[in-house]
N, C-alpha and C positions, 0 to 999 in steps of 0.2 A: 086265273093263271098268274104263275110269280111274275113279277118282272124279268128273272133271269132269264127268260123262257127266251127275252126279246134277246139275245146280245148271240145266238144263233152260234156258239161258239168261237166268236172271232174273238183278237187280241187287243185291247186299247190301250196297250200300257205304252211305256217310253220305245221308241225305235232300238232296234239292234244294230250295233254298228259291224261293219263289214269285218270280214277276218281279214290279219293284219299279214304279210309276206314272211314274217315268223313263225307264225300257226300253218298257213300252205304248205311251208318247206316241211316242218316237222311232221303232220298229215303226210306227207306225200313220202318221206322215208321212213316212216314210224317210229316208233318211240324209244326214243333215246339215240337212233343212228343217226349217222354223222356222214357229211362226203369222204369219199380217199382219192387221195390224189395221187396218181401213178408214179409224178415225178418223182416225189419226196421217198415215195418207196423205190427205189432203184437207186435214189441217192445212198439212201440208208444200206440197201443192199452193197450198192458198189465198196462204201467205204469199210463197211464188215469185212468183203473180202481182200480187199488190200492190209487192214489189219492183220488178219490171217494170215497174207500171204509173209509179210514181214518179222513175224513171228517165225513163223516155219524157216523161214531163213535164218535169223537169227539163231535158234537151235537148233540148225543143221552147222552151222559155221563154229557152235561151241563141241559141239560133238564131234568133228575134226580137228578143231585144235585140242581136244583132250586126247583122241586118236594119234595124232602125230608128236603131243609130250610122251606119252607111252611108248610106243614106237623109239621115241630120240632115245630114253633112258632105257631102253631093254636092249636097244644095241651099244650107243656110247657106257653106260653107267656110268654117268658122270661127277665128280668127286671134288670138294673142295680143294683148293692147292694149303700148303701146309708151311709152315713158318715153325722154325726153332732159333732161340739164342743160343749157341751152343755155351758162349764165355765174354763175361763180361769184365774188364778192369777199369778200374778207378781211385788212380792216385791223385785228384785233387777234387776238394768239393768244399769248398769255405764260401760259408756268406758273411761278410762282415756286416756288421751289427753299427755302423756309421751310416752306411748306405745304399743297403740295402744289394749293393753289389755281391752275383756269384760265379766264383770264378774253378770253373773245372774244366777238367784230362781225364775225358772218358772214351776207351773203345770196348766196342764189339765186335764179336764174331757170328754171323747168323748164315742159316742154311735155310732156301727157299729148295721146296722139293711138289713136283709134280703127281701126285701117283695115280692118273689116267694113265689107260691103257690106248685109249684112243682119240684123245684131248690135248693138243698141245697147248701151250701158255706164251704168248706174248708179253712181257712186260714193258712199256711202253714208258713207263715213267715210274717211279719210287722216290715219296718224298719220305725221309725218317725224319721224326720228331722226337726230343727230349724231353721229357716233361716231370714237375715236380711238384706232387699236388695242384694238379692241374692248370700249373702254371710253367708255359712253353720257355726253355732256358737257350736251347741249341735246335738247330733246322741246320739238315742235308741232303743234297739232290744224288740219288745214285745212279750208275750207270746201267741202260736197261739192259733185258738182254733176252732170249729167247729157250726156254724150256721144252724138251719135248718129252714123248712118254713116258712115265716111268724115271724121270731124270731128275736131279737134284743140282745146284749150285749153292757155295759156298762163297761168302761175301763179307768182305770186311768194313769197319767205318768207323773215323772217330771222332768224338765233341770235343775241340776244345777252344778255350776263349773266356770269355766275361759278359755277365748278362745280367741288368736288375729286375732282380724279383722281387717283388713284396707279396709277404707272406701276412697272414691272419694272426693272431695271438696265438690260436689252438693249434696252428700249423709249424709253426715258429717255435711252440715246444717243442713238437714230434721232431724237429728239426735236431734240438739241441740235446733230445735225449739219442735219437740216430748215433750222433755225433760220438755220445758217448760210448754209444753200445759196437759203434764199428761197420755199422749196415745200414745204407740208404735204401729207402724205397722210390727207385725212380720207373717210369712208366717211357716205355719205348713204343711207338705210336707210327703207322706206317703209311700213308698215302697211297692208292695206288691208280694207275691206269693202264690197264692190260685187256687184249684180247684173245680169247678162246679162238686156237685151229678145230674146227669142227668140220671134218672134209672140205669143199669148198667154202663154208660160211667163216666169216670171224666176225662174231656179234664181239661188240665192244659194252665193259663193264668199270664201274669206278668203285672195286670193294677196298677194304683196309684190315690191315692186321694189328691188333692192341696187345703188347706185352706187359705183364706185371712184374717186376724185379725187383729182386732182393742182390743187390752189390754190395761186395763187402771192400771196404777200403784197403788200400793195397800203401803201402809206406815203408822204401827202402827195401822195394822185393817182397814184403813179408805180406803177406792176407792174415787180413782178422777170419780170426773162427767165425762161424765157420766156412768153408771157402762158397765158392758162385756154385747154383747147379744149375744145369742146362733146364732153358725152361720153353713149354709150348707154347705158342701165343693163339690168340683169341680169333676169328675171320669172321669177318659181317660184310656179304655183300650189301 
């Protein structure tokens, strides 16, 4: 008989060491699961739906303010206010070439006009500006005054005095060929602060109106060719 015959199939090799609290757990949920922890799930739940919920608010809140601008403008139709120079004169405009000093007598005539139907206009404040290649010569403060539907006013105002400007080289030409030709390009510039009658509301606004002008020099009653034409001006709230 072999010797094998004796070893009665028992094992002599090296001891087995115990399974380790790593192997149990993962035995005992199978393979590859994992615990779940209830909190962390309710956490996650909770704040999903608070997410949610703030969202939905959020575009329920844009979807009545687009509702009530619709709304405002199919009843108001609400309209820019409008600015005309009607006439402009200017019998002085010398810059002298020592010092830069410019000395001018300029008025205007302008018509501020409303044309809402159901918009009235506060004008709360108007500052006019002079300006010459955008450099500010003359500033005037007008008196406000109150617009309603459909209503225009006429307003008068005039620059005059002494003011140094220095002009650029390229500017300083335009100046002296102006001169010659009999027509300044000066830019009448308007400040404003005014509120909209809007039934009971009057939201308050800081727009301005920009005019581009062509003034022709006036000397001894006469206008250079060719004379002022009434001109629209620009509005940028």
């Amino acid at each position: 008989m072999s010797s094998d015959s004796h070893l009665n199939g028992a094992y002599y090799g090296p001891s087995i060491p115990p399974p380790s609290k790593k192997s149990r757990s993962y035995n005992r949920h199978g393979r590859g699961g994992g615990s779940c922890n209830p909190f962390s799930w309710c956490c996650s739940c909770l704040c999903g739906c608070i997410f949610n919920l703030i969202f939905q608010i959020l575009i329920t809140i844009l979807v009545l303010l687009g509702i009530a601008v619709l709304v405002f403008w199919l009843i108001f139709r609400p309209n820019a206010p409008k600015f005309h120079v009607n006439d402009a004169t200017l019998t002085q405009f010398n810059l002298s070439s020592d010092n830069n000093t410019l000395y001018y007598n300029l008025a205007v005539n302008m018509t501020f006009r409303n044309p809402n139907k159901r918009i009235g206009i506060y004008y709360d404040k108007i500052e006019a500006n002079a300006e010459y290649y955008d450099k500010r010569f003359a500033s005037r403060n007008l008196d406000g005054f109150y617009l309603g539907h459909k209503r225009e006013n006429n307003v008068n105002t005039e620059f005059v005095g002494e003011q140094v400007v220095v002009l650029g080289n390229g500017d300083r030409s335009k100046y002296d060929r102006e001169r010659n030709d009999g027509v300044y390009n000066i830019d009448l510039k308007l400040r404003l602060r005014l509120r909209l009658k809007v039934g009971w509301a009057k939201p308050k606004f800081k727009p301005k109106f920009e005019c581009e002008l062509k003034i022709p020099m006036t000397s001894g009653g006469v206008v250079s060719s060719p004379g002022f034409q009434r001109t629209k001006c620009d509005f940028d709230w």
